[in-house]
C-alpha positions as CSV (number, residue, x, y, z in Angstrom):
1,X,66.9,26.6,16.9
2,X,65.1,23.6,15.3
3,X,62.7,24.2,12.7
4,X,59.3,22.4,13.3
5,X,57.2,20.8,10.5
6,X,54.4,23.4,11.3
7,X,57.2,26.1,10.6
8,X,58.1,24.3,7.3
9,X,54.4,24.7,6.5
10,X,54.1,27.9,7.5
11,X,56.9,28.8,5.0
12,X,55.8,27.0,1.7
13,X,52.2,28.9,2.1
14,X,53.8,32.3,2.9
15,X,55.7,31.3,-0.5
16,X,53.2,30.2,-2.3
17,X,51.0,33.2,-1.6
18,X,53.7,35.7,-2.6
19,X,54.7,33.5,-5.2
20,X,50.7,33.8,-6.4
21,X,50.7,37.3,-6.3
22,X,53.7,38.6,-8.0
23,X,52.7,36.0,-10.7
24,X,48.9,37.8,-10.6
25,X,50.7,41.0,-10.8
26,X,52.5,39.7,-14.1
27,X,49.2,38.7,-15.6
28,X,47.7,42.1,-15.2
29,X,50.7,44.2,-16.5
30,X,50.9,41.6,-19.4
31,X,47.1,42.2,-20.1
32,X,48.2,46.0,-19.8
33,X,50.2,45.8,-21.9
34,X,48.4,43.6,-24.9
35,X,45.5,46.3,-24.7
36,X,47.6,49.2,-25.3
37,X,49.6,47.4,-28.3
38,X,45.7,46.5,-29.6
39,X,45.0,50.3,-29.3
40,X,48.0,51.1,-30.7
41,X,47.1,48.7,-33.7
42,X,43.6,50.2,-34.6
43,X,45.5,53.7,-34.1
44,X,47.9,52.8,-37.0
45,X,45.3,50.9,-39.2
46,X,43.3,54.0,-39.1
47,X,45.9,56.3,-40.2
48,X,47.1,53.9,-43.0
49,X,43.7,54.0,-44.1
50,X,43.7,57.9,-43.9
51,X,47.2,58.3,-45.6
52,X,46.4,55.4,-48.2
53,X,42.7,57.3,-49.3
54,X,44.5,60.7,-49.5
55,X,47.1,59.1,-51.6
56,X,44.9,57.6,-53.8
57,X,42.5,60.8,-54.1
58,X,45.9,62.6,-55.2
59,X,46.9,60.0,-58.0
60,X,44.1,60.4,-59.0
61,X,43.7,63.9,-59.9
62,X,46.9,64.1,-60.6
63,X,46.4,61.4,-63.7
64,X,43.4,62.9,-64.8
65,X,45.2,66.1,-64.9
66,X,47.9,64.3,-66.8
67,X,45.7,62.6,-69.3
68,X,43.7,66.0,-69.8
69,X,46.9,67.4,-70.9
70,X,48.0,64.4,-73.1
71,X,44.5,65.2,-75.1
72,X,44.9,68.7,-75.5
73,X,48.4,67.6,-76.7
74,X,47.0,64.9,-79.3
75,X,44.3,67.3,-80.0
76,X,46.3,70.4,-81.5
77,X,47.7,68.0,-84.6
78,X,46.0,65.1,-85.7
79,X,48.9,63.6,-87.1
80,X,50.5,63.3,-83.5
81,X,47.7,60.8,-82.7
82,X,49.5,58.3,-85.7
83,X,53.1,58.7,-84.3
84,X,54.2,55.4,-82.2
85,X,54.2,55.5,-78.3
86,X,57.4,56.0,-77.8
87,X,57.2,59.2,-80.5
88,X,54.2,60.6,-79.0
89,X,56.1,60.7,-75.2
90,X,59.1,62.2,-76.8
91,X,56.4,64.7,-78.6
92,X,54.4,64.9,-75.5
93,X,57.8,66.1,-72.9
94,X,58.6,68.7,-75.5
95,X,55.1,70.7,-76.0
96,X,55.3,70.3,-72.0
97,X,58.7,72.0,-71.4
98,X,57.6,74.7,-74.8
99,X,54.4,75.1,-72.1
100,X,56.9,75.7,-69.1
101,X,55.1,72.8,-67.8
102,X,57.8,70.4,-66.2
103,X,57.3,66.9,-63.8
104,X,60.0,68.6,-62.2
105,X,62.9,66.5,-63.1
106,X,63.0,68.2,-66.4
107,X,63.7,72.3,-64.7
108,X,67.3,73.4,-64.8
C-alpha cells in the first residue's frame, strides 16, 4: 500500500485540527483556571481585611482598657507618678496581681 501525496495531506490537516483543538482546550482550562485563583484572591483579601479590622478594633480596646487602668493606678498616690518607668511597671504589675487582675502569664 503506497501512500499518495493527497493522503500525506490528508494526514497533516487531520493533525493539525486535532492538534488545534486540544491546544484550544488547554487555553480554556488555563483561563479556568486563572479565574478561579483571581476569585480565590479577592476571597482572601477580603478576609484579611475582616480579620486585620477586628484585630485592630480589639488592640484597641484592649489598650485603652490598659491605659484606663494605668491612670487609676497613677491616680491613687501621686508620688507613683515621680517613680522612673521602669519603677512605675514594677509598681503597676503588683497593684494588678493585689487587684487579681493578671495578663495571664502572671496566674499560678
Amino acid at each position: 500500500m503506497q501512500t499518495t501525496l493527497s493522503d500525506v495531506y490528508a494526514l497533516l490537516i487531520l493533525s493539525f485540527s486535532v492538534l488545534s483543538v486540544l491546544l484550544l482546550l488547554v487555553l480554556v482550562f488555563l483561563l479556568k483556571i486563572s479565574y478561579r485563583l483571581n476569585r480565590l484572591e479577592l476571597r482572601n483579601a477580603s478576609l484579611q481585611e475582616d480579620v486585620t479590622a477586628e484585630v485592630a478594633t480589639v488592640t484597641k480596646t484592649s489598650s485603652r482598657e490598659e491605659a484606663s487602668e494605668f491612670e487609676k493606678f497613677l491616680e491613687e498616690d501621686g508620688k507613683r507618678r515621680m517613680l522612673s518607668k521602669r519603677e512605675q511597671a514594677a509598681d503597676f504589675r503588683d497593684w494588678r496581681k493585689q487587684r487579681g487582675v493578671t495578663w495571664g502569664k502572671d496566674t499560678p
